[in-house]
MARBA-3410 file (N, C-alpha, C, O; in Angstrom, 1 decimal):
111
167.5,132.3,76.1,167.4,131.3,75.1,166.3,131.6,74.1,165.3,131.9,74.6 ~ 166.4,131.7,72.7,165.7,132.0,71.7,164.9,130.7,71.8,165.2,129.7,72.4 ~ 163.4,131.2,71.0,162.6,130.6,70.5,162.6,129.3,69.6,163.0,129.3,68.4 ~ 162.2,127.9,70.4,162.4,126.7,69.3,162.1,126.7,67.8,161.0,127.2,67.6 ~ 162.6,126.2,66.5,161.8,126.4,65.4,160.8,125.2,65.8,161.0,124.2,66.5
159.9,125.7,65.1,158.3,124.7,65.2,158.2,123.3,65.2,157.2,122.8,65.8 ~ 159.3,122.2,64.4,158.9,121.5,64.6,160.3,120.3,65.2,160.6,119.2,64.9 ~ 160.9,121.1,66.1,161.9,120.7,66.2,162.2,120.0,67.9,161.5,120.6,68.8 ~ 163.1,119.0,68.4,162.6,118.2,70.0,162.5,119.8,71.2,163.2,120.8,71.2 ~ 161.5,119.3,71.8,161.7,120.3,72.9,160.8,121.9,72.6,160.7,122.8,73.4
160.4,121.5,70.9,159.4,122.5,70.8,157.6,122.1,71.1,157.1,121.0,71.1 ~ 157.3,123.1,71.3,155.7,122.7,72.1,154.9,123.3,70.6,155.3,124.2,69.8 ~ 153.4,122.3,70.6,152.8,122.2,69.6,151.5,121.7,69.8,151.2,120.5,69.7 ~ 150.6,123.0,70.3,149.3,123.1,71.1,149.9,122.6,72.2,150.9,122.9,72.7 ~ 148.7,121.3,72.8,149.3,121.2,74.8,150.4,120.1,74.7,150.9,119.6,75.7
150.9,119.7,73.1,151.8,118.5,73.3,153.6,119.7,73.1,153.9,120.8,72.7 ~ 154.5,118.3,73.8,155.9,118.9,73.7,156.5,117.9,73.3,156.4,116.8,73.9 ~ 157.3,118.0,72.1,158.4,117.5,71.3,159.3,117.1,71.7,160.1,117.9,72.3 ~ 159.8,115.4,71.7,160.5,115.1,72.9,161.6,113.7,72.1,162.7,113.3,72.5 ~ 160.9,113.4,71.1,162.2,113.1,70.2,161.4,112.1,69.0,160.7,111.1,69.1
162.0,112.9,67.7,161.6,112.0,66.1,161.5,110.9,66.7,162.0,110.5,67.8 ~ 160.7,110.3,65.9,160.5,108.0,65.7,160.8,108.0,64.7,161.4,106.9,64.5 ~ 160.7,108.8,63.3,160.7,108.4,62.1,160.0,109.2,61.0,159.6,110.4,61.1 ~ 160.0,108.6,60.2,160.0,110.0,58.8,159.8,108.9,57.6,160.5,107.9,57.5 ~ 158.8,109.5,56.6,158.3,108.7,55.5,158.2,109.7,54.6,158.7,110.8,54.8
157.5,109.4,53.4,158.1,110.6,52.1,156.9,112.0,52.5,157.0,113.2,52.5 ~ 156.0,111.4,52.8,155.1,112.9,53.2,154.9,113.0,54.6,154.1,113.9,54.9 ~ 155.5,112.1,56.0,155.1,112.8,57.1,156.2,112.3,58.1,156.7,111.2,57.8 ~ 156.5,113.0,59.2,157.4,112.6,60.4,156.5,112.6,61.5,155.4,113.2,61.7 ~ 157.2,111.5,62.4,156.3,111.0,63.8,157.4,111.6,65.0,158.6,111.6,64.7
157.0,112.2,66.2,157.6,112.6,67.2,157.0,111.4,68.0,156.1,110.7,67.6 ~ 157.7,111.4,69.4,156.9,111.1,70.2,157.0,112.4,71.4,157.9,113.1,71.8 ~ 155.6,112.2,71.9,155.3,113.5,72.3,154.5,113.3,73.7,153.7,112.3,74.0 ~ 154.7,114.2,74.4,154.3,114.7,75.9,153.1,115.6,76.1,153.4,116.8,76.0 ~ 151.8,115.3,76.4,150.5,116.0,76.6,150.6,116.7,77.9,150.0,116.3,78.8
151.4,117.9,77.9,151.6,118.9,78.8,150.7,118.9,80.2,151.2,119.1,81.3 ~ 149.1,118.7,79.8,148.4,118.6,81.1,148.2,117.3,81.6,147.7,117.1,82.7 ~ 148.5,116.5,80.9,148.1,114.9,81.4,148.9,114.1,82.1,148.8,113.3,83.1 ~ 150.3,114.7,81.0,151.9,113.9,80.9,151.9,112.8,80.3,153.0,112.2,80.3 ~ 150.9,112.3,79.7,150.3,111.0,78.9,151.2,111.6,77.4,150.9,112.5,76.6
152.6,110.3,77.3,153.0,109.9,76.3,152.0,110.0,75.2,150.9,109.5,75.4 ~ 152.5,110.6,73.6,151.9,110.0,72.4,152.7,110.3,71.4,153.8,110.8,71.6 ~ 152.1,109.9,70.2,152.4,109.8,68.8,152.2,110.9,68.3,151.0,111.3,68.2 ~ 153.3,111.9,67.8,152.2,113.3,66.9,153.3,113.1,65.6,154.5,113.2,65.4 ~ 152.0,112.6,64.5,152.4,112.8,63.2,152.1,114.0,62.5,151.0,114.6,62.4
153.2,114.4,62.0,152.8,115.5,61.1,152.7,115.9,59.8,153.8,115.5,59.6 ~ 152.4,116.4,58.8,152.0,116.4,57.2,153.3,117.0,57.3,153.7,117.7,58.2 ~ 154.2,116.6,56.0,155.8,117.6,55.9,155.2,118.5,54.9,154.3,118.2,54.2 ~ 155.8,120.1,55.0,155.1,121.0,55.1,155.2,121.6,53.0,154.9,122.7,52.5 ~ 155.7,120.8,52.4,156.0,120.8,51.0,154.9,120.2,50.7,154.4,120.8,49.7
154.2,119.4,51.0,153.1,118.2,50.8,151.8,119.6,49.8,151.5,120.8,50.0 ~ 151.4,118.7,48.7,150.5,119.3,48.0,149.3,119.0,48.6,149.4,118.2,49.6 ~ 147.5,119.6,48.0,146.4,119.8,48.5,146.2,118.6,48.6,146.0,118.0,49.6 ~ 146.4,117.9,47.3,145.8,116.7,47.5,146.5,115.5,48.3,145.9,114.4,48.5 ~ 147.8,115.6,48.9,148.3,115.0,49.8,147.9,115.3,51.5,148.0,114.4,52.4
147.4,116.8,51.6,147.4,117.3,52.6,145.9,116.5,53.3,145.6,116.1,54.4 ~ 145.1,116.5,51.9,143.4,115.9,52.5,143.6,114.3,52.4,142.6,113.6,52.6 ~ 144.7,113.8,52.0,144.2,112.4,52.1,145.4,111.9,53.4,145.4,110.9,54.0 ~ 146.5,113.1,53.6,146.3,112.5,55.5,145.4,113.1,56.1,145.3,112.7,57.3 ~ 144.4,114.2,55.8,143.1,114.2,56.9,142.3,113.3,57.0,141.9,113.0,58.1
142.0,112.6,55.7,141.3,111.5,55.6,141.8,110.3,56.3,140.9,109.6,56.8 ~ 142.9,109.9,56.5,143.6,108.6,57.2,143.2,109.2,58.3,142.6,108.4,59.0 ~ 143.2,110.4,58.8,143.1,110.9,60.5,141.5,110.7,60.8,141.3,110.0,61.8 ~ 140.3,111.0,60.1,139.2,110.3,60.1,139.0,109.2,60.0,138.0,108.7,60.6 ~ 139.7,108.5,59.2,139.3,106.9,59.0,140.0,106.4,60.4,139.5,105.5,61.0
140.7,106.8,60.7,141.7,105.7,61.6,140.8,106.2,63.3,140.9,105.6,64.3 ~ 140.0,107.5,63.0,139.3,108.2,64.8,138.2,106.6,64.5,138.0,105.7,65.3 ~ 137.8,107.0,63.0,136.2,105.4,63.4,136.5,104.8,63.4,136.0,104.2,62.4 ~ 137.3,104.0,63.8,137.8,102.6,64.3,137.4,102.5,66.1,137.5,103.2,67.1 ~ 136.9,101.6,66.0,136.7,100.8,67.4,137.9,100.4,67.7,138.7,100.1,66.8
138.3,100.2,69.1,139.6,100.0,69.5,140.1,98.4,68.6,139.4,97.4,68.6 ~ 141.4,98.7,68.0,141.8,97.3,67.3,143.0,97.0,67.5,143.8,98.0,67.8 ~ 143.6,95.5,67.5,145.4,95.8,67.7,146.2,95.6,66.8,147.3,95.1,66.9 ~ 145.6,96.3,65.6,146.9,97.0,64.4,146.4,98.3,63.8,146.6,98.7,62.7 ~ 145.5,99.1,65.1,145.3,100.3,64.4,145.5,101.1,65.6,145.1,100.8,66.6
146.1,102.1,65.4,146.5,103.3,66.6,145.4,104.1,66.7,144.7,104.4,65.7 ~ 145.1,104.4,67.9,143.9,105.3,68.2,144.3,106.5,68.1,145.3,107.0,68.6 ~ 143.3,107.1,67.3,144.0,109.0,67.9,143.0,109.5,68.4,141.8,109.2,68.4 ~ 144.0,110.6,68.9,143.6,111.0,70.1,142.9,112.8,70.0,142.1,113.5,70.7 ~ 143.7,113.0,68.6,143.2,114.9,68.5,143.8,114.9,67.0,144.5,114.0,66.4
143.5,116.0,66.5,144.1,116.6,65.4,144.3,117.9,65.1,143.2,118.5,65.3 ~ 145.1,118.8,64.6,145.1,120.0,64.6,146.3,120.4,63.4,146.7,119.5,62.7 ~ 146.7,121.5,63.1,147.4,122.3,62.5,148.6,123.6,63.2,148.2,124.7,63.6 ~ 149.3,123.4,63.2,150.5,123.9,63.7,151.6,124.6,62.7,152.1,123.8,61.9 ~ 152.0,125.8,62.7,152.7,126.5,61.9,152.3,126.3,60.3,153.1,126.7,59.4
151.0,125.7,60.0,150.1,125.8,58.4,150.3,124.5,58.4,150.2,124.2,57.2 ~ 150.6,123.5,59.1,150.8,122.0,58.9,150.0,121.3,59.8,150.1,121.5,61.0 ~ 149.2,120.4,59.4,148.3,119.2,60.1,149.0,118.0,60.5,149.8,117.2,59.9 ~ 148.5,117.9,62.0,148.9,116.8,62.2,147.9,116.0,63.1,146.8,116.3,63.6 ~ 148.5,114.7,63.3,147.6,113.9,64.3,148.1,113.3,65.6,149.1,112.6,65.7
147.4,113.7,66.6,147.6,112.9,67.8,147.7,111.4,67.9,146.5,111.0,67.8 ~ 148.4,110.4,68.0,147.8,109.2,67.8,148.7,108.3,69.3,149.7,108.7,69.9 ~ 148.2,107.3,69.4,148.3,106.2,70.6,149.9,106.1,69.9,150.3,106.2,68.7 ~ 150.8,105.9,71.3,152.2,105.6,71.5,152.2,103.9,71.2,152.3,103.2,72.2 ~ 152.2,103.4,70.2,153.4,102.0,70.1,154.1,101.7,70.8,155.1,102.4,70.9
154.1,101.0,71.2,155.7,100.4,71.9,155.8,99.2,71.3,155.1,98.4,70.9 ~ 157.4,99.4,71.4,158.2,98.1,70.2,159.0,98.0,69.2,159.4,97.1,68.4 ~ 159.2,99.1,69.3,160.1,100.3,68.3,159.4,100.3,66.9,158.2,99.8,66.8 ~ 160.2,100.8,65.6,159.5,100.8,64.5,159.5,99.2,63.7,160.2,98.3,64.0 ~ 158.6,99.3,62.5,158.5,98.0,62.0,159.7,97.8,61.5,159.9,96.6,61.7
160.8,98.3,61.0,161.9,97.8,60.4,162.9,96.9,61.3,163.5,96.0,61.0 ~ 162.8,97.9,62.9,163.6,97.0,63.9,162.5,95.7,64.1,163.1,94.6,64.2 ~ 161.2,95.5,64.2,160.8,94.3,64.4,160.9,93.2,63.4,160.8,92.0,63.7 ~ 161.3,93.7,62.0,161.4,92.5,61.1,162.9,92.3,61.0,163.4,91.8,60.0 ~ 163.9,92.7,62.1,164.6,92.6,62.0,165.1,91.3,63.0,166.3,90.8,62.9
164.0,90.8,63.9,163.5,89.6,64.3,163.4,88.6,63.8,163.5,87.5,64.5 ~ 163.2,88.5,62.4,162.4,87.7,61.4,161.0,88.0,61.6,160.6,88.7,62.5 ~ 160.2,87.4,60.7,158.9,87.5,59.8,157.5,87.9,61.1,157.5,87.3,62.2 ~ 156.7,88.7,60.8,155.9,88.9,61.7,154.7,87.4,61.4,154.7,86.8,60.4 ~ 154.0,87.3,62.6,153.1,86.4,62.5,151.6,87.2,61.1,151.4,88.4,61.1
150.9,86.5,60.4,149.8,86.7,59.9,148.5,87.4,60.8,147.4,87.5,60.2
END
């Protein structure tokens, strides 16, 4: 069996393994992902790999802004960050509840 491409389910990316997309926005896709020594489920977002400099430093910056947060419950914790095949990404805390579009598909979230 050949070699996975880099960012695709079932490919490994540092100690995490790629285990199936959540979703995709105009500059980044979210996996959810498997921490190889822990087994501890997460979130790995990653910068899409077209993204210019100044797109590339203002998701590093969300990845700093969002580590100094004290634990909150509308902000995901992360957990690591790194770069993988010339692309950054972020470790971040698993959601559960699926994505916001299926929850507003509930009706209206509370304030």
């Amino acid at each position: 069996m050949g070699q996975l491409p880099s960012w695709e389910t079932g490919a490994r990316v540092g100690d995490y393994q790629l285990e199936a997309p959540l979703g995709a926005g105009g500059m980044a896709q979210v996996f959810r992902a498997r921490h190889l020594p822990t087994g501890a489920l997460r979130a790995l977002k990653r910068l899409l790999g077209d993204a210019s400099g100044v797109e590339r430093e203002r998701f590093l910056r969300e990845g700093q802004a969002m580590a100094r947060l004290e634990a909150h419950p509308n902000v995901l914790e992360v957990h690591a960050a790194g770069v993988h095949a010339g692309e950054p990404y972020l470790v971040l805390q698993l959601a559960a509840g699926g994505s916001l579009a299926q929850r507003l598909k509930c009706g209206p979230l509370p304030p």
